[in-house]
C-alpha positions as CSV (number, residue, x, y, z in Angstrom):
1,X,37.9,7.1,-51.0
2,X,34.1,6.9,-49.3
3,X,32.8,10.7,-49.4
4,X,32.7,12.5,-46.6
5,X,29.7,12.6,-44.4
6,X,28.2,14.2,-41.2
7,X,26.9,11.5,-39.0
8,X,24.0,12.7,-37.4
9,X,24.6,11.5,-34.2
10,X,28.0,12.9,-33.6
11,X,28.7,17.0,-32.8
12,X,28.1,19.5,-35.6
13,X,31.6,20.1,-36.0
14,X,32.9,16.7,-35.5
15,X,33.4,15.1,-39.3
16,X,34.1,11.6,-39.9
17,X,33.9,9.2,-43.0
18,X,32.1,5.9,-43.5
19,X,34.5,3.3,-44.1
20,X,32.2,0.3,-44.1
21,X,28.6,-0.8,-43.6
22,X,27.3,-4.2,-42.2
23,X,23.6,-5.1,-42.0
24,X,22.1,-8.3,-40.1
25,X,18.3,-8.7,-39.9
26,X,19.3,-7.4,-36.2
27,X,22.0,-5.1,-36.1
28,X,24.1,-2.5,-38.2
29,X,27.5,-2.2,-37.9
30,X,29.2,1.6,-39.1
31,X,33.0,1.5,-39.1
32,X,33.5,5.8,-39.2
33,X,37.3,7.6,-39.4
34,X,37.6,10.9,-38.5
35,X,38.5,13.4,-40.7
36,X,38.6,16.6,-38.5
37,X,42.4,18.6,-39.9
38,X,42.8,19.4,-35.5
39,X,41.7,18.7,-32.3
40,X,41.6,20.3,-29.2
41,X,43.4,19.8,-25.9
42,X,41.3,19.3,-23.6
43,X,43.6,20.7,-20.9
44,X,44.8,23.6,-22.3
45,X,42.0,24.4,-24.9
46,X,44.6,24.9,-27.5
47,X,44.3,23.1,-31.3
48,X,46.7,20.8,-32.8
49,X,47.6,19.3,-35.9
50,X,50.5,16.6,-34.8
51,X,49.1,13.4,-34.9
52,X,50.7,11.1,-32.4
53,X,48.8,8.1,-33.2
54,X,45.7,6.0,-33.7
55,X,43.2,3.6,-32.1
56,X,39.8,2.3,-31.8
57,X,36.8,2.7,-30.1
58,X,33.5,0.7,-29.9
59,X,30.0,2.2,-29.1
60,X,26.6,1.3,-28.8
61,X,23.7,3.6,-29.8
62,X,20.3,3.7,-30.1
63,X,18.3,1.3,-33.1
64,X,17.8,1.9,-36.2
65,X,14.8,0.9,-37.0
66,X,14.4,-2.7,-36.3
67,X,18.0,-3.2,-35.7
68,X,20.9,-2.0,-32.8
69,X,23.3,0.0,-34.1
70,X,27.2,-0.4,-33.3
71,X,29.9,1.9,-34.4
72,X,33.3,1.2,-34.6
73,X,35.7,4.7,-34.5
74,X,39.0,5.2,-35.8
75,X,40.2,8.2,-33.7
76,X,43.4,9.5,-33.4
77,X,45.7,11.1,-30.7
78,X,47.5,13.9,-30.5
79,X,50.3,16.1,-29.3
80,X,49.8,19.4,-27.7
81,X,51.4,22.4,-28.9
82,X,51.4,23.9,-25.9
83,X,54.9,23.6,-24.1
84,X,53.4,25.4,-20.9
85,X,50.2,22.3,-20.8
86,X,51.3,19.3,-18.8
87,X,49.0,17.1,-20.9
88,X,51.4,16.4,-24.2
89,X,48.9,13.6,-25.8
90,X,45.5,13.9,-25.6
91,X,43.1,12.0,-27.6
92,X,39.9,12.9,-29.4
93,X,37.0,14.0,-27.7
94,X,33.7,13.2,-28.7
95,X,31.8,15.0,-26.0
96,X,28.8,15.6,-24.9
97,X,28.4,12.9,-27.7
98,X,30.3,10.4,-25.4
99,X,31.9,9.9,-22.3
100,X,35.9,9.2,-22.2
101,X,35.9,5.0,-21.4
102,X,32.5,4.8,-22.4
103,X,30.7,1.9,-24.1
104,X,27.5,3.3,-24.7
105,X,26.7,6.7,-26.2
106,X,25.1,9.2,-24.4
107,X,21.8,9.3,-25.5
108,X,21.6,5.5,-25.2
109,X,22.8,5.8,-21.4
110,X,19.8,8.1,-21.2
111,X,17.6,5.8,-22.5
112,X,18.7,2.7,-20.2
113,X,18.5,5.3,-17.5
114,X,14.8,6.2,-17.9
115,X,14.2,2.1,-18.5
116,X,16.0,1.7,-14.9
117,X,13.7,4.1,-12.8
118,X,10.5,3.4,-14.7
119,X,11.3,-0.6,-14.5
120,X,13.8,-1.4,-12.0
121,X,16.8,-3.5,-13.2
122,X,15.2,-6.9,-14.3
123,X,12.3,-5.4,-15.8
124,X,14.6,-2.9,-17.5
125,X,16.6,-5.1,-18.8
126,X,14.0,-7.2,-20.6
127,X,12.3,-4.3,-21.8
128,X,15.8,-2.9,-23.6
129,X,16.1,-6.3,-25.3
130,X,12.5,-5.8,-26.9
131,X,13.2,-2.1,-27.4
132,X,16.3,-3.3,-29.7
133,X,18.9,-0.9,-27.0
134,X,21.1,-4.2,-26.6
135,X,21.4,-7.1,-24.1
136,X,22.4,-5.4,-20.8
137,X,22.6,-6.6,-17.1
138,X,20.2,-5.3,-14.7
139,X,23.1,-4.3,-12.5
140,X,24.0,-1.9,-15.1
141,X,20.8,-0.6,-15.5
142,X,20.8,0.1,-11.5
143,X,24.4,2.0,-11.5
144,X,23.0,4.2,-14.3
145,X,20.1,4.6,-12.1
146,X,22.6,5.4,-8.9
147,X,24.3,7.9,-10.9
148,X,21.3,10.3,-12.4
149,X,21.8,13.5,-10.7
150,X,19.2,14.8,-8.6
151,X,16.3,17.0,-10.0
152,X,16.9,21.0,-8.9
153,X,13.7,21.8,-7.6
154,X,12.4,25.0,-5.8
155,X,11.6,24.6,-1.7
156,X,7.7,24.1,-1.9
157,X,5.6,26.4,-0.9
158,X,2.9,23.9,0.5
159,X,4.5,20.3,2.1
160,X,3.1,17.2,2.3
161,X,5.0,15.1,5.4
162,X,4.3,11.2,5.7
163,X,5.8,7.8,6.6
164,X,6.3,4.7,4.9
165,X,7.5,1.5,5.9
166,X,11.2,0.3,4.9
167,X,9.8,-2.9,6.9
168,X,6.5,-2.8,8.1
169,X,6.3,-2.4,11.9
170,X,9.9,-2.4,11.9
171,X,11.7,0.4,10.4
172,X,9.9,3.8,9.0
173,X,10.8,6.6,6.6
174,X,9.4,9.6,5.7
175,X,8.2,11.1,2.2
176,X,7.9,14.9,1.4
177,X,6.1,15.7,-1.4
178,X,5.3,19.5,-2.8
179,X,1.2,19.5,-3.1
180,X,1.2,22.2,-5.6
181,X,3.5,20.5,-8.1
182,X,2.1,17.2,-7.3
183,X,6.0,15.9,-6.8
184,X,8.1,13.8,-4.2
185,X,11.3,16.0,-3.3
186,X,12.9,14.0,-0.8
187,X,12.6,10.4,1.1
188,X,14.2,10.6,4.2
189,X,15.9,7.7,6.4
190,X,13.4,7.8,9.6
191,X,10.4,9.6,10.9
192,X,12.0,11.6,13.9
193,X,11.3,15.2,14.7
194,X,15.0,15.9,14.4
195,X,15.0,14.7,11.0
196,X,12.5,16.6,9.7
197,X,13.7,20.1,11.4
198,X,16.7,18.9,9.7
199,X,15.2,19.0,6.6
200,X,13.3,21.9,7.1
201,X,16.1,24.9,8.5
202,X,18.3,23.6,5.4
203,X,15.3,24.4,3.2
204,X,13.5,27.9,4.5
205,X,10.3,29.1,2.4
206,X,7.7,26.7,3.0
207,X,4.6,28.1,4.4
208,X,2.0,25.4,4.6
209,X,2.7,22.2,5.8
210,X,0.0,18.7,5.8
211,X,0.9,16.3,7.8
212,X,-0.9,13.6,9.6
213,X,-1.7,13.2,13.1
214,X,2.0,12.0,14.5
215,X,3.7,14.0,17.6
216,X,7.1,13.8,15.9
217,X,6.0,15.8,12.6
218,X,4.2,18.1,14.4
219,X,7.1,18.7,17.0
220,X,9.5,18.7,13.8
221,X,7.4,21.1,11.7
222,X,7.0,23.7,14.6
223,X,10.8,23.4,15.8
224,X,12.4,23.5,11.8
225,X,10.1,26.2,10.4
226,X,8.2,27.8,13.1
227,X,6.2,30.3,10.8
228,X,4.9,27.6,8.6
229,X,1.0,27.0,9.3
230,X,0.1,23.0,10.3
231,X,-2.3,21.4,8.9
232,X,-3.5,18.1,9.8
233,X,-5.1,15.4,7.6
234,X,-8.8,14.6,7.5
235,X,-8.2,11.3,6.2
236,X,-6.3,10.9,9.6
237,X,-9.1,12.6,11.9
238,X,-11.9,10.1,10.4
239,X,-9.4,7.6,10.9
240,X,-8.8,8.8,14.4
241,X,-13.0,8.8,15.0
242,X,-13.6,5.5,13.6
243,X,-11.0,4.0,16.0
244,X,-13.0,5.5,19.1
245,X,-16.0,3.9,17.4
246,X,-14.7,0.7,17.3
247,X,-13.2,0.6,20.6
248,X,-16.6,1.4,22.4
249,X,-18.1,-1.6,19.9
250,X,-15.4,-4.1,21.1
251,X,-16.8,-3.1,24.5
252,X,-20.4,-4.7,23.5
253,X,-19.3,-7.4,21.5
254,X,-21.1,-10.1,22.7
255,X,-24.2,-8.2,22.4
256,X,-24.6,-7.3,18.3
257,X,-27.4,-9.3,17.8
258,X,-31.0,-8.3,16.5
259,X,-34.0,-9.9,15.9
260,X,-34.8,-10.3,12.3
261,X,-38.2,-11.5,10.8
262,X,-37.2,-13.7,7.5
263,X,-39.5,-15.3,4.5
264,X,-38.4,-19.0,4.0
265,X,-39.7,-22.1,2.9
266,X,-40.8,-25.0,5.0
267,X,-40.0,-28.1,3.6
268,X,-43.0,-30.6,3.6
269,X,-43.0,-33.2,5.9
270,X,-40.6,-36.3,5.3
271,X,-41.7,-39.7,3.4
272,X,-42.1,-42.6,6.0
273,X,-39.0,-44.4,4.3
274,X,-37.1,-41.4,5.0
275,X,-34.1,-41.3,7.7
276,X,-35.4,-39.2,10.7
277,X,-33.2,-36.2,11.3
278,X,-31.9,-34.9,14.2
279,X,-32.7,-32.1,16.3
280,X,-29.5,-30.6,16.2
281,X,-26.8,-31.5,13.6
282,X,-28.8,-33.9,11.7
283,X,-26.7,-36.3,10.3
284,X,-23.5,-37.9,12.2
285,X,-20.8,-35.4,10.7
286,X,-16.9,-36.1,11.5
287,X,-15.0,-33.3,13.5
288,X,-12.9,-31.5,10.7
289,X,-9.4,-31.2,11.5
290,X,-7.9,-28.3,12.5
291,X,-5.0,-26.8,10.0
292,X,-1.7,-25.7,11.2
293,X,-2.8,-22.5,10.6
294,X,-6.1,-22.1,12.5
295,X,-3.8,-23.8,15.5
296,X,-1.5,-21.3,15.3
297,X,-4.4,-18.8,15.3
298,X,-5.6,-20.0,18.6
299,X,-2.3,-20.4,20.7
300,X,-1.4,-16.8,19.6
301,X,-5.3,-15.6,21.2
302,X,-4.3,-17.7,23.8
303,X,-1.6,-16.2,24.7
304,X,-3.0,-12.6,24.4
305,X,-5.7,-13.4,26.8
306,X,-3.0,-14.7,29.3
307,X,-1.1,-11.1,28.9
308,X,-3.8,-9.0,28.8
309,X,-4.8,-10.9,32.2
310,X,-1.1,-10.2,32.9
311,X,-1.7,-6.1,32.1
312,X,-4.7,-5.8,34.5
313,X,-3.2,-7.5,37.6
314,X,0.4,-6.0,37.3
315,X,-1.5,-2.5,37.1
316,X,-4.3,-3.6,40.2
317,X,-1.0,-4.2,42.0
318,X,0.2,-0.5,41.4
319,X,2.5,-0.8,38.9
320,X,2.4,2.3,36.0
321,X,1.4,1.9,33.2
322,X,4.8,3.0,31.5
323,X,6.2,-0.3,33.6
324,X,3.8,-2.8,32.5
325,X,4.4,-2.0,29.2
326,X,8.1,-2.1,29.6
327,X,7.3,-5.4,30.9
328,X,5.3,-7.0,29.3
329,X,6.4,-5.4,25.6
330,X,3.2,-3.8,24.6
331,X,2.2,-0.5,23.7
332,X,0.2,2.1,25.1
333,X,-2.5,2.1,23.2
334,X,-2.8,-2.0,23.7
335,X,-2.9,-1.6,27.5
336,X,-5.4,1.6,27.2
337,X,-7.6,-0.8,25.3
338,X,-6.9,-3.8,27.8
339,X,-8.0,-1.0,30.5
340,X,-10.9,0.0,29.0
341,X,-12.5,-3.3,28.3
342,X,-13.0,-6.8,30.0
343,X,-11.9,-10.1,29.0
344,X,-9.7,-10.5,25.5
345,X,-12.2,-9.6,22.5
346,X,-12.0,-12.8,19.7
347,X,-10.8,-12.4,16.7
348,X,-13.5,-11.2,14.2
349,X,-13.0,-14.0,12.0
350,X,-14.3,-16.3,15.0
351,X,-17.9,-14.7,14.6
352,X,-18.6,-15.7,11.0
353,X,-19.5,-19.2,12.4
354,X,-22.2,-21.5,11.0
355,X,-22.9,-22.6,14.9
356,X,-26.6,-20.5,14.3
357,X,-27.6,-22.3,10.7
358,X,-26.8,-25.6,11.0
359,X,-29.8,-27.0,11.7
360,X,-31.0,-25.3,8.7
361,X,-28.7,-26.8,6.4
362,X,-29.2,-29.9,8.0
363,X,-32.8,-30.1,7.3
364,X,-32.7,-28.9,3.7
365,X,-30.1,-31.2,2.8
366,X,-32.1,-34.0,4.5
367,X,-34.8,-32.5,2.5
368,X,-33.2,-33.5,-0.8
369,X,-30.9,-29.9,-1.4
370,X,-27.6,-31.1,-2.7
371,X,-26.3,-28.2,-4.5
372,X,-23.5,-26.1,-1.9
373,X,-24.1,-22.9,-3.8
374,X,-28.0,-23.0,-3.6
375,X,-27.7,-23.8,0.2
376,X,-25.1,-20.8,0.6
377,X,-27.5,-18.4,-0.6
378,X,-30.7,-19.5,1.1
379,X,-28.7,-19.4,4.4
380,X,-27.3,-16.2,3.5
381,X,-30.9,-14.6,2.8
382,X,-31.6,-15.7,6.3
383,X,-28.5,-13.4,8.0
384,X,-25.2,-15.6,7.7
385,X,-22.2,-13.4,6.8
386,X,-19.4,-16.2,6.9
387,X,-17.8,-17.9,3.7
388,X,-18.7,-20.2,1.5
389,X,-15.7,-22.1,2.1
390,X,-16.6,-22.4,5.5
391,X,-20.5,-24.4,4.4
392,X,-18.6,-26.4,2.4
393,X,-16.4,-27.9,5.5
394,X,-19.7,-28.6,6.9
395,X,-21.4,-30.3,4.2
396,X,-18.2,-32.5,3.4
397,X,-19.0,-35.3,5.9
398,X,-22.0,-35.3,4.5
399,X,-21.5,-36.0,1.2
400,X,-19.2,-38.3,2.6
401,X,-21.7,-40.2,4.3
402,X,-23.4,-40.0,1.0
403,X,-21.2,-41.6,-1.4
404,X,-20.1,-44.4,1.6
405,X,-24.3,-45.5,1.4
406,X,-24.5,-45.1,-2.7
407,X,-21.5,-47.5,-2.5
408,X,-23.1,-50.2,0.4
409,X,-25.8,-50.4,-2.8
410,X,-28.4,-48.2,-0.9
411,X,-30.7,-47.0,-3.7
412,X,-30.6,-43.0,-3.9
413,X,-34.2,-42.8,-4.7
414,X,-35.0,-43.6,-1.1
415,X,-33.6,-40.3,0.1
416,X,-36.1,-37.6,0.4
417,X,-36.5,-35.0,-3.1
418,X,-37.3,-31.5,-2.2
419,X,-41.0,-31.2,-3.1
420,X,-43.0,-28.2,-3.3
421,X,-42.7,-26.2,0.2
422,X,-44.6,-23.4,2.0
423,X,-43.3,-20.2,2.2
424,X,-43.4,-19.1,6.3
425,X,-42.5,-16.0,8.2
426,X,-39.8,-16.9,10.6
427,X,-37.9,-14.8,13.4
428,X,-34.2,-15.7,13.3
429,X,-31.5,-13.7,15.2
430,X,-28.6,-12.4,12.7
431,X,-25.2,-11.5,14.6
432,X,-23.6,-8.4,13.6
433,X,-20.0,-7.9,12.3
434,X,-18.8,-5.6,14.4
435,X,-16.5,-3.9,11.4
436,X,-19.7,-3.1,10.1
437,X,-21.3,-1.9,13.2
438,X,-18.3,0.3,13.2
439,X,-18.5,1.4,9.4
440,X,-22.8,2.1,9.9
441,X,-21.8,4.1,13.3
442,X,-19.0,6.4,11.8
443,X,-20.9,7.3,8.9
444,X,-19.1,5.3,6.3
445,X,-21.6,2.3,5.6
446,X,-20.5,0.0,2.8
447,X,-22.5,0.1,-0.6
448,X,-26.6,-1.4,-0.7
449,X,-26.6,-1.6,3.3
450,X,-29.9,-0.1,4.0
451,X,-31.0,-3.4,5.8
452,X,-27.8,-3.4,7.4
453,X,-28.1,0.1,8.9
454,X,-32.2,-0.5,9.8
455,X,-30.6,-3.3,11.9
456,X,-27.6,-1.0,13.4
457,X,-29.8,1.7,14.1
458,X,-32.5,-1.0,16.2
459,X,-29.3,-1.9,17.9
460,X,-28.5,1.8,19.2
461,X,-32.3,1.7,20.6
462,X,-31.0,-1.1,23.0
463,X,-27.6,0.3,23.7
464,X,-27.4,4.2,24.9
465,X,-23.6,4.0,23.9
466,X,-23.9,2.8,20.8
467,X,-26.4,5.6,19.4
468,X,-24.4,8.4,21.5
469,X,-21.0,7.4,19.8
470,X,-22.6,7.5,16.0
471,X,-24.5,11.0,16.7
472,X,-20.5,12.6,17.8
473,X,-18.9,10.1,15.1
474,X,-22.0,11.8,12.3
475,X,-22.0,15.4,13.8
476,X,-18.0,15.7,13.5
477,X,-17.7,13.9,9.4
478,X,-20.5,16.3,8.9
479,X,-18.1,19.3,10.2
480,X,-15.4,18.1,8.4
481,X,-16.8,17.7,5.5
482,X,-18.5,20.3,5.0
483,X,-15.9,23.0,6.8
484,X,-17.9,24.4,9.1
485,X,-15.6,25.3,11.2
486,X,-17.6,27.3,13.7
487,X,-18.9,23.7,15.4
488,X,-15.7,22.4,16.2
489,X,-15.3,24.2,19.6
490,X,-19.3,22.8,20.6
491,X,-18.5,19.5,19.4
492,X,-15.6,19.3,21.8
493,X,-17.3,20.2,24.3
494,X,-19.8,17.6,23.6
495,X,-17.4,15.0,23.1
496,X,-15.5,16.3,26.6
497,X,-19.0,15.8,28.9
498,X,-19.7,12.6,27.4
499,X,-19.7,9.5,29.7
500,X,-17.5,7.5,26.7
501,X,-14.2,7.5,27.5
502,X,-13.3,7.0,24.0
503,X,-14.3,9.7,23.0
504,X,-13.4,11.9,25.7
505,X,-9.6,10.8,25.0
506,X,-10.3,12.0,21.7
507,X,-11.5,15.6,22.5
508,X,-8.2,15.3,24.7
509,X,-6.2,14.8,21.3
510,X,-8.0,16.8,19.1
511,X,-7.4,19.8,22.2
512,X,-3.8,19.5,22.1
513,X,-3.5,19.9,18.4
514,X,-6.3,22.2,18.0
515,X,-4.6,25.0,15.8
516,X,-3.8,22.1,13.1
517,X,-7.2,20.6,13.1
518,X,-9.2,24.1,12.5
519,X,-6.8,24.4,9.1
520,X,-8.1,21.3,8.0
521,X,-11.6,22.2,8.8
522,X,-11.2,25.7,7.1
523,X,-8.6,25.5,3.9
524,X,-8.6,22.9,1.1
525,X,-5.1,21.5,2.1
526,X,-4.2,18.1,2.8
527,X,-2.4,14.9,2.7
528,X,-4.4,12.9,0.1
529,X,-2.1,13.1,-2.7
530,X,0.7,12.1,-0.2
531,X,-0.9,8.5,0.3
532,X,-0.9,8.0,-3.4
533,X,2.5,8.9,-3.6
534,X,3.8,6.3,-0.7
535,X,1.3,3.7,-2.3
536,X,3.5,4.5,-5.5
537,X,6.7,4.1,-3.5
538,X,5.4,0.7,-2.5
539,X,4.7,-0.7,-6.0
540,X,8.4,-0.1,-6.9
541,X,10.1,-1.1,-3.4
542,X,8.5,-4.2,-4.6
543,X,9.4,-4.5,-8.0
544,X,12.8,-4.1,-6.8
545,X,12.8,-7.8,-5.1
546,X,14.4,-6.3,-1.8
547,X,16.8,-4.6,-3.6
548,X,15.3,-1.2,-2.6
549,X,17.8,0.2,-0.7
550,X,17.1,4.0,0.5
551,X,19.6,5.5,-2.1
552,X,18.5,3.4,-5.3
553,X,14.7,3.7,-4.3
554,X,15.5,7.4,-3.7
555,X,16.4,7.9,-7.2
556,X,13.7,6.0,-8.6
557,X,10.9,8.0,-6.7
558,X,12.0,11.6,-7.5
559,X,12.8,10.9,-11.0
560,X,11.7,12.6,-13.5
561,X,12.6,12.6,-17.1
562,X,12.6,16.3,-17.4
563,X,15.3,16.2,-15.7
564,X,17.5,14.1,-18.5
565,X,18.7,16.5,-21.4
């Protein structure tokens, strides 16, 4: 008879024997008997000898090595000794080793666990194939996922409240994470204030609580823990600034242009032989056609124009405004922005246009300038801020025209060769974007833009509004920045008396919610963290494939292997 051994994976005190051994260059197979003299009943906690009979039982644990590991147990049943215990046969346990049923040992189902919240089901499921843990479904991987118990974790003492999109613009839910522990504790279904006072009666102790600038938290928050101190985000406030900084530049749209002196080259004047240009497009160029998408593009502004046209003579009729937007199936903010400005703004794409550099390209590649790239950046130098893709749609008729006259057997050499050229000082006008007017206003230029905010800052010299809206956009960063709280109160003011109504809504807001917005000046609390973790929740929602449904992608988000013993 094989000697008896402990196998190390089983309970201390459960013995068994090795009865056989099989090796593969991937797997080894253990065939074990127990040799235990009693069991006991798991009903009545009472040991027996009796043996009632045998069978078999196959399970998969974790690899040995290179190679997965299968056992094959011999256990035995038997009778209770017990009259008074309604369970007569009972079988042998091997718990907390393994389940009853099960096909997988414990620590194995732990393993596939961790591989489903960390990976999702398909990525799990490839990943246990390499890790030698055996070929599994991703289905199972997801139902071991389903079934982890949640974490027990303390109520926090500082909250972080935020949404995330289920489906964006659609359907919202909302994320609480515990700032000191740096954890998500709970996803919720939606983002209404009855929700979160929900939440927050069934869970008493929290004290702080970031949120950002949404009525329903803040309603939530004050009506589920009333003695909790608000605290809104400053990520959300800059947000909320550069908005009103942006609307008053849509306002003067048509007007971000400045006068710009620029050093280019003059080409030398054109060989006799040479094809005269023209004085506008040059050469004869074919209208490209217009893709599905860019149609699309303008029937949508189309139709925009037509309802914001809609919006202004449904409310000069004396219609309210919570009519017109019933309606016409906008929202409030769209028709406060169709109030506030005139005509439809374009879309900012439509500005990066080559209508002001043409003629430059033209005459350089008249001049001999074949090379796209070289043209892109001389152009460029000279103010133009729109693709590179876009120069190319230009120059294809050309090099169209091109290759049609090197094929009639015109002789190349005839075309002009750029030749040595004179540098001159020129005075071109260079249209701003107005994102970046916006960014250079607010305070938040983009990297190596000191040209860019020399030309913003000649702008505001031409446009009052423009150079009041980046001193209250500069003066409140700087206050919130640095937490100085004791400006706030002036710079409202300020903001109140101006003639922008921009930002006179937003003195309005930041009124209303004026207790929360001096906590953000003053402590070090806020919502920062929380964005990470709902940009977290995104990468798995869509590693899922759309099967991130709010229970499975619940269980992913709070897990936390600590929590597996």
């Amino acid at each position: 008879m094989p000697p008896v051994i402990p196998f190390v994976a089983l309970p201390p005190d459960f013995r068994c024997e090795l009865v056989a051994l099989e090796l593969t260059d991937t797997q080894m197979s253990l065939t074990l008997a127990t040799v235990t003299p009693e069991a006991i009943c798991p009903r009545c906690q009472v040991a027996s000898r009796r043996v009632h009979s045998r069978y078999e039982r196959h399970l998969w644990d974790l690899p040995v090595g290179p190679r997965s590991v299968c056992l094959h147990l011999h256990l035995r049943k038997f009778r209770c000794d017990n009259h008074a215990c309604p369970q007569t046969i009972f079988a042998e346990r091997l718990s907390p080793w393994s389940q009853p049923y099960a096909r997988r040992t414990r620590r194995l189902n732990e393993d596939l666990t961790a591989l489903g919240c960390e990976n999702g089901g398909e990525g799990g499921a490839r990943l246990a194939r390499r890790l030698r843990l055996g070929t599994w479904s991703p289905n199972v991987l997801l139902r071991l996922t389903r079934r982890l118990s949640d974490p027990v974790t303390e109520t926090p003492r500082v909250l972080g409240i935020d949404d995330w999109a289920k489906r964006k613009g659609q359907t919202y839910g909302t994320i609480l994470c515990d700032l000191e522990r740096h954890q998500i504790i709970e996803l919720l279904a939606d983002r209404e204030a009855d929700t979160v006072a929900a939440w927050l009666q069934a869970h008493p102790g929290v004290e702080i609580i970031c949120r950002d600038r949404g009525g329903a938290y803040a309603d939530g928050a004050r009506r589920g823990a009333p003695q909790a101190v608000q605290v809104a985000d400053r990520f959300h406030l800059l947000v909320n600034v550069s908005e009103a900084v942006q609307r008053v530049v849509d306002r003067y749209r048509d007007q971000l242009s400045v006068q710009v002196l620029q050093l280019v080259s003059e080409a030398p004047a054109q060989p006799i032989n040479a094809k005269p240009s023209s004085k506008s497009q040059g050469l004869p160029r074919a209208v490209p056609r217009r893709s599905q998408i860019f149609a699309q593009k303008e029937l949508k502004r189309r139709q925009r124009a037509e309802r914001w046209e809609q919006a202004r003579a449904l409310i000069a009729q004396g219609l309210s405004r919570q009519a017109v937007c019933r309606q016409l199936r906008i929202g409030k903010g769209t028709l406060r922005r169709v109030l506030q400005t005139e005509g439809c703004p374009a879309h900012a794409a439509l500005w990066r246009t080559l209508s002001d550099f043409t003629d430059e390209v033209t005459r350089r590649w008249e001049a001999g300038e074949r090379n796209g790239r070289a043209l892109y950046n001389q152009i460029r130098a000279q103010g133009y801020r729109g693709s590179y893709q876009l120069l190319l749609r230009f120059l294809q008729p050309l090099r169209q025209q091109l290759l049609e006259a090197s094929r009639a057997g015109v002789s190349l050499s005839t075309l002009p060769v750029v030749e040595s050229a004179t540098p001159t000082v020129r005075t071109i006008t260079r249209r701003l974007l107005p994102r970046l007017v916006t960014r250079c206003l607010a305070g938040n230029p983009p990297a190596d833009s000191d040209e860019d905010q020399r030309q913003v800052a000649e702008l505001c010299q031409t446009i009052p509004d423009l150079a009041e809206a980046r001193e209250l956009a500069t003066n409140f960063r700087t206050l919130l920045t640095g937490h100085e709280l004791q400006k706030l109160a002036p710079w409202l003011q300020q903001a109140a008396a101006s003639h922008l109504v921009e930002f006179q809504a937003l003195a309005t807001s930041l009124v209303r919610d004026q207790a929360a917005v001096e906590q953000a000046i003053a402590t070090k609390w806020s919502s920062g963290q929380v964005e990470g973790q709902v940009n977290r929740l995104k990468l798995m929602k869509r590693m899922m494939y759309g099967r991130g449904k709010l229970d499975l992608l619940r269980k992913r988000v709070i897990y936390r292997p600590a929590t597996i013993t």
